[in-house]
C-alpha positions in Angstrom: 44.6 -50.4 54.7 47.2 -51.6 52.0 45.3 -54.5 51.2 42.5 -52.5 51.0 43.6 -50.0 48.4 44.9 -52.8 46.7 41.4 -55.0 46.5 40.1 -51.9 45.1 42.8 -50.8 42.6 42.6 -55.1 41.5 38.4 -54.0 41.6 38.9 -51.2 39.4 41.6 -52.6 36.8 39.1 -55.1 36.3 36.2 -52.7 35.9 38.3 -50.7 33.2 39.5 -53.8 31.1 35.7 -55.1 31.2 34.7 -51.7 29.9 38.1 -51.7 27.2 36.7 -55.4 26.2 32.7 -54.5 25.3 34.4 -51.7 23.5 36.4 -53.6 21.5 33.5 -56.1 20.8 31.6 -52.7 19.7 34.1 -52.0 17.9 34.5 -55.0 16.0 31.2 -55.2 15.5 30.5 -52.3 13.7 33.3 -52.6 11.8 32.3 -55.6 10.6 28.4 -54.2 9.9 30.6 -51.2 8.1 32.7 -53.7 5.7 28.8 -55.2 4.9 27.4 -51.9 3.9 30.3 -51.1 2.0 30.0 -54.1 0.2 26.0 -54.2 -0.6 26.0 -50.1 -1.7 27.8 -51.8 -4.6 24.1 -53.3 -5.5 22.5 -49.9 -5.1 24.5 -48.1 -8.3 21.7 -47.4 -11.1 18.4 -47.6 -9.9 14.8 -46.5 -10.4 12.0 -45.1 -8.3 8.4 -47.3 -8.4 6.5 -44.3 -7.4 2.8 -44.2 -7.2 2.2 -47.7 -6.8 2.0 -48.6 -2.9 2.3 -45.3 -2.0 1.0 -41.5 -3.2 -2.1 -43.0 -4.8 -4.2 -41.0 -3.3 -5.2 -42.9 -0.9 -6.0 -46.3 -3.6 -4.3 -49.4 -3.0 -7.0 -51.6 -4.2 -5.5 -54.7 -5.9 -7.7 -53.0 -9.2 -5.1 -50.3 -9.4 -1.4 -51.9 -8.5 -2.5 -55.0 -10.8 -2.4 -52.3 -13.7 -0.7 -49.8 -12.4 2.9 -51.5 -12.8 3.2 -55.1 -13.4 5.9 -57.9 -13.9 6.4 -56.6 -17.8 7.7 -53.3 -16.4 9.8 -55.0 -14.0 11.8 -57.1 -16.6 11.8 -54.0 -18.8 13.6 -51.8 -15.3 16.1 -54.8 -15.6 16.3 -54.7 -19.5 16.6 -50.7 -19.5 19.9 -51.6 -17.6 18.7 -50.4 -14.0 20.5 -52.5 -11.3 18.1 -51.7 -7.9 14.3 -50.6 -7.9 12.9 -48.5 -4.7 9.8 -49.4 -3.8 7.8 -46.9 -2.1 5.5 -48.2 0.6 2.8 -46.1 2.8 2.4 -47.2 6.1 -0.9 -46.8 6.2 -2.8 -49.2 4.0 0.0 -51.5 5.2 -1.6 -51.2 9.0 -5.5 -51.0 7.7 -7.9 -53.5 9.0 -8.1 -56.3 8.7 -4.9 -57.3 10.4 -3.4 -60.5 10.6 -1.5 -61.9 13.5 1.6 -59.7 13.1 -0.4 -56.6 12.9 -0.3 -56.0 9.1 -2.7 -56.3 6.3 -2.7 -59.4 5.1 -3.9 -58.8 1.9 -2.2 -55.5 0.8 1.1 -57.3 2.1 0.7 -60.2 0.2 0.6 -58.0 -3.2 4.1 -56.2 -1.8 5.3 -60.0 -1.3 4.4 -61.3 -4.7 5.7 -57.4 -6.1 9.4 -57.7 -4.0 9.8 -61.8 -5.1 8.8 -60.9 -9.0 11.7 -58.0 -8.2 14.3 -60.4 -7.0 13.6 -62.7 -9.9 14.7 -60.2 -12.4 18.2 -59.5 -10.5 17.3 -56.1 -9.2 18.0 -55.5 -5.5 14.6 -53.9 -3.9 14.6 -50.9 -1.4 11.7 -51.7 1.4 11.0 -47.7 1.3 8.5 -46.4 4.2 7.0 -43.5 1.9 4.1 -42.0 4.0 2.0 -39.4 3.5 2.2 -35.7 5.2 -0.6 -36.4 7.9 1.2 -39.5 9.1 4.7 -37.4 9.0 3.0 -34.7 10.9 2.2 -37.2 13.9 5.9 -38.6 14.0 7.1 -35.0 14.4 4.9 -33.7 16.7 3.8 -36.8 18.9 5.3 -39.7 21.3 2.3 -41.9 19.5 3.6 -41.3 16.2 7.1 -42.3 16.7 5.7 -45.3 18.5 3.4 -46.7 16.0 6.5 -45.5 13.1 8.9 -47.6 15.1 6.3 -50.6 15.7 5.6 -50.3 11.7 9.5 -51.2 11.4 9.4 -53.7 14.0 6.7 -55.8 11.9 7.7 -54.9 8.2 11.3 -56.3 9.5 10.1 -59.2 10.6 8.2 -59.7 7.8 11.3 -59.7 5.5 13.8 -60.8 7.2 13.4 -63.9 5.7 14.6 -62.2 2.3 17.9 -62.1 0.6 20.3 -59.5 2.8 22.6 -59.0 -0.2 19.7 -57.6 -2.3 17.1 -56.5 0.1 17.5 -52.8 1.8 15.3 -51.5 4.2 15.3 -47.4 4.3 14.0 -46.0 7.3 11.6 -42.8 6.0 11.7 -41.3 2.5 11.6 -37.4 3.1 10.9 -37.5 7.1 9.9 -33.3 7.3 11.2 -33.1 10.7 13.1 -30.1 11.1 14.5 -30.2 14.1 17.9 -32.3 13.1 18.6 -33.9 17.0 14.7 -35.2 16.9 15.1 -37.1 13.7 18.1 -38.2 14.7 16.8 -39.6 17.8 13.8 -41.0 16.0 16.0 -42.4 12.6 18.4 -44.4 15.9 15.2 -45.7 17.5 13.7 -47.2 14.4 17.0 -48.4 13.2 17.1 -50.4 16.4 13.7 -52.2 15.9 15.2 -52.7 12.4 18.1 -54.4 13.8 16.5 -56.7 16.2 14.2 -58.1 13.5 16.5 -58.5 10.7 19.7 -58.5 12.4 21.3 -59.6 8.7 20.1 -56.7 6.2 21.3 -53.6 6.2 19.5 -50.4 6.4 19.2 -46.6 4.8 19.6 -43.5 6.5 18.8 -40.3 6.1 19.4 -36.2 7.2 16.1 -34.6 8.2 13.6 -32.0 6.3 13.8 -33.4 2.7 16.4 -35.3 2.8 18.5 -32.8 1.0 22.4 -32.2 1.2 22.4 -29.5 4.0 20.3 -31.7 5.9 22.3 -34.6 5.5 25.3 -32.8 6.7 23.6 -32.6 10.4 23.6 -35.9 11.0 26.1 -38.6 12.8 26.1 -41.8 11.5 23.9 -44.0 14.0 26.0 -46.5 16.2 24.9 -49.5 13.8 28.1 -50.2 10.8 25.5 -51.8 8.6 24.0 -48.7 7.3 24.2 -46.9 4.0 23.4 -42.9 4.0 21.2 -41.4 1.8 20.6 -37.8 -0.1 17.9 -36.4 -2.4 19.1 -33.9 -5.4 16.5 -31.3 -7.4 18.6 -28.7 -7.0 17.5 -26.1 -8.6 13.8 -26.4 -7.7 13.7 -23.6 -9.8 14.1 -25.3 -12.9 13.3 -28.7 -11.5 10.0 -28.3 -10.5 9.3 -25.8 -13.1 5.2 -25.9 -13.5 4.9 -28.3 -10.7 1.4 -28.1 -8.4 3.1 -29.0 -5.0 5.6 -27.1 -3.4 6.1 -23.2 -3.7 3.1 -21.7 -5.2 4.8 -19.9 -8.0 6.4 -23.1 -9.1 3.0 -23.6 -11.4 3.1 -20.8 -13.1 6.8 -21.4 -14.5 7.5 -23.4 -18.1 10.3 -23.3 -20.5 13.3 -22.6 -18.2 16.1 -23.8 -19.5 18.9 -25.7 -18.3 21.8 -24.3 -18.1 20.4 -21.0 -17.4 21.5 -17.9 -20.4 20.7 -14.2 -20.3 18.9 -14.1 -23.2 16.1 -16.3 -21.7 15.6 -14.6 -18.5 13.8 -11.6 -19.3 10.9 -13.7 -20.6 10.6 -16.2 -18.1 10.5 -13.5 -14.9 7.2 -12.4 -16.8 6.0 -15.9 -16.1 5.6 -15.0 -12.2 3.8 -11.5 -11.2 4.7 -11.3 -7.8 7.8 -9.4 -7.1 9.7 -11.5 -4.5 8.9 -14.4 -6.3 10.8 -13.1 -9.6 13.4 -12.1 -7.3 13.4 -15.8 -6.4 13.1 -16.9 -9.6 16.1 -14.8 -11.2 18.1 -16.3 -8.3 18.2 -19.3 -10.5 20.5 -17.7 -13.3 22.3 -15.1 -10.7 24.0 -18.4 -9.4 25.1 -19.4 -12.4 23.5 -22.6 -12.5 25.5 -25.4 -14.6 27.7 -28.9 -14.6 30.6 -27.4 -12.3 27.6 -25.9 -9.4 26.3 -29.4 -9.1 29.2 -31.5 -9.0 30.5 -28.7 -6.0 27.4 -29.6 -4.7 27.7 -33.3 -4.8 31.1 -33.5 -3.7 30.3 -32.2 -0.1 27.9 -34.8 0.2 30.7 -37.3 -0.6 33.2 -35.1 1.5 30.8 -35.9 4.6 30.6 -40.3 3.4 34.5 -39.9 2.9 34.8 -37.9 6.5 33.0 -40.5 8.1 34.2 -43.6 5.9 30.6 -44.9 5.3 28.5 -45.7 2.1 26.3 -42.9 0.4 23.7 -43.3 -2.6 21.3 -40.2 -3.7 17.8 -42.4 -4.2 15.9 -39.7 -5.9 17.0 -36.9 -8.4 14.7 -36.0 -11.9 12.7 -32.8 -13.3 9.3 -32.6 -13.5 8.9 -33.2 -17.3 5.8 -31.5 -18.1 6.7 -28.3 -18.6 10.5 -28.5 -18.7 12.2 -27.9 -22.4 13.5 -31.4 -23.3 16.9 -30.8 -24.0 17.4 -29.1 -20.9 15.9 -31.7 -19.0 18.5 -34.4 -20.7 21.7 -32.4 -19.8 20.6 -31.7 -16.3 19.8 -35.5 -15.7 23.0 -36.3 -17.3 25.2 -33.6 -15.3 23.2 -35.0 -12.2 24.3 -38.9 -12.9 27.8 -37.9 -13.7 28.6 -35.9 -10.8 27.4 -38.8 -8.3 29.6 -41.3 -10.4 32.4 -39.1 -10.4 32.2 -39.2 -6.7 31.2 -43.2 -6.8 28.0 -42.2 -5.6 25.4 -44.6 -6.0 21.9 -43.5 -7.8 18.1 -43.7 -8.2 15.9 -41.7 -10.3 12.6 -40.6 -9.7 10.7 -42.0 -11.5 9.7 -45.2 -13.5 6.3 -43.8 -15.2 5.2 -40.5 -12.9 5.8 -37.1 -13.7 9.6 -37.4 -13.7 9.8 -40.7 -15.6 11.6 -42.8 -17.8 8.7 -44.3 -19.6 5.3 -43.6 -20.8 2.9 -46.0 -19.5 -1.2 -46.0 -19.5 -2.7 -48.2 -17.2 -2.6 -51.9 -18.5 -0.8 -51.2 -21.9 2.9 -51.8 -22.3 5.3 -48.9 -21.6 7.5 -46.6 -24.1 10.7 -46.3 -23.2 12.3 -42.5 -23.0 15.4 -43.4 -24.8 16.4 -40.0 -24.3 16.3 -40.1 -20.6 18.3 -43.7 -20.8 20.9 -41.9 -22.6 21.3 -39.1 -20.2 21.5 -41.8 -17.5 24.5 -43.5 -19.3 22.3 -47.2 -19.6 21.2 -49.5 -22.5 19.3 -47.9 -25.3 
């Protein structure tokens, strides 16, 4: 009986320090993928959103349109303007549309993201591989076991695809904006995709991100996934109020808005509430200079988004922040892009903008004529003039 006990006390000891060992290694290894990500964020500090190009074309991704659309003159003029990364937004869906080739993608829409990334690379800008669908497909990854499977097989190909590209420079973030709102499902969904990312490209490292919109609060949900080689990611339009001021998407009153100013003064209220008939949507509206809206507000705001990178020692850019710049008074627009970039870099918080040459952008750009460069907006963001 002594023997016994003893075989299974030698049994268990052994058990334990196997177990103690693949810990360690797990250990060590994420560690290791940690020290990586740490390392590469430093690529991802000033960067630029190339919106409307592969993806949110309304549904055109004919060679016709990208061709003109952005080309390899507004690439070397990102780089001149003094930007140091460029996300580039992708839909999944052209990128899966017939005909396939052997790995299940579209040959030909692929090749133009191919020649797009390597014409990126050549200028010195580090590219974000951004899946950037549409609401429909967002809607099926919520809701169904079919759409996480195809979002997840997606990965599994476009990983492949790159792996062959430059790991230092080459980021692959998993959804922009995933509109899940249920924080454990996107969770479990951002972990299984980051998985299929992983065992394609074991080398690169990969962008996360909270659930919803992306935003701060839903950031904060989140648990950084069991991979080290991730960086975490936020988006910033706080306040939509003056943000998205005239914008057609959204909340409905946002359209009717224009001329808000930034930071927000008595003086300028009482005339802009008239802007929006409804009640409870003026109440909404005044909101905006209730809370006092200025520098300080946003860096508080910012600096629980670095509390929770700090908290959790891992790397954290925001990829998207801008005003819609239609309707929004110029100088306004300058100082809240400028208190937006200098609360991230006060917190060493890595940054893109959104966008290059849409509704937010930093040029002026018709289709196949050179671009104007806002130097206003390049000054509020601190770069070259």
């Amino acid at each position: 009986m002594r023997i016994f006990s003893l075989g299974l006390l030698l049994i268990v000891f052994l058990l334990l320090s196997a177990f103690a060992y693949a810990q360690n290694v797990v250990s060590a290894e994420y560690a290791a993928g940690r020290r990586t990500a740490l390392a590469r964020v430093q690529h991802l500090k000033r960067g630029i959103n190339a919106s409307e190009w592969f993806a949110q074309s309304a549904c055109d991704y004919t060679a016709a349109r990208t061709d003109r659309y952005t080309d390899a003159a507004d690439i070397a003029l990102m780089a001149k303007i003094g930007f140091d990364n460029v996300r580039l937004s992708i839909d999944p869906t052209p990128l899966e549309a017939a005909p396939q080739d052997a790995d299940g993608l579209n040959a030909e829409f692929l090749g133009r993201l191919d020649k797009t990334v390597d014409i990126l690379l050549a200028n010195g800008l580090a590219v974000t591989i951004d899946v950037h669908p549409e609401s429909s497909y967002k809607e099926k990854v919520r809701t169904t076991s079919e759409g996480v499977d195809g979002f997840v097989q997606v990965w599994r190909r476009l990983a492949a695809h790159y792996a062959n590209r430059d790991p230092e420079r080459v980021f692959f973030e998993i959804m922009n904006e995933p509109e899940v709102s249920d924080p454990s499902r996107w969770a479990s969904i951002q972990a299984r995709a980051a998985v299929a990312i992983r065992e394609a490209a074991p080398a690169h490292t990969i962008i996360a991100t909270g659930p919803n919109y992306s935003n701060i609060a839903s950031l904060l949900t989140q648990q950084p996934l069991d991979d080290g080689n991730v960086i975490y990611n936020f988006h910033y339009y706080d306040p939509h109020e003056f943000t998205h001021q005239g914008a057609s998407w959204g909340v409905d009153w946002w359209v009717q808005t224009h001329d808000i100013p930034y930071p927000p003064d008595e003086t300028s209220m009482a005339a802009s509430l008239q802007q929006v008939p409804d009640a409870a949507n003026r109440f909404a509206l005044e909101r905006y200079w209730l809370d006092h809206w200025d520098a300080h507000h946003i860096q508080l705001q910012i600096d629980a988004a670095a509390a929770w990178g700090k908290d959790r020692n891992v790397p954290l850019i925001c990829n998207e922040f801008g005003v819609y710049r239609q309707h929004s008074p110029q100088d306004s627009r300058m100082r809240w892009i400028h208190d937006v970039r200098t609360a991230l870099e006060n917190d060493g918080i890595g940054w893109a903008m959104w966008d290059y040459r849409g509704g937010f952008g930093v040029v002026w750009k018709k289709d196949g004529e050179p671009a104007q460069v806002d130097e206003k907006v390049v000054a509020a963001l601190g770069l070259n003039k």
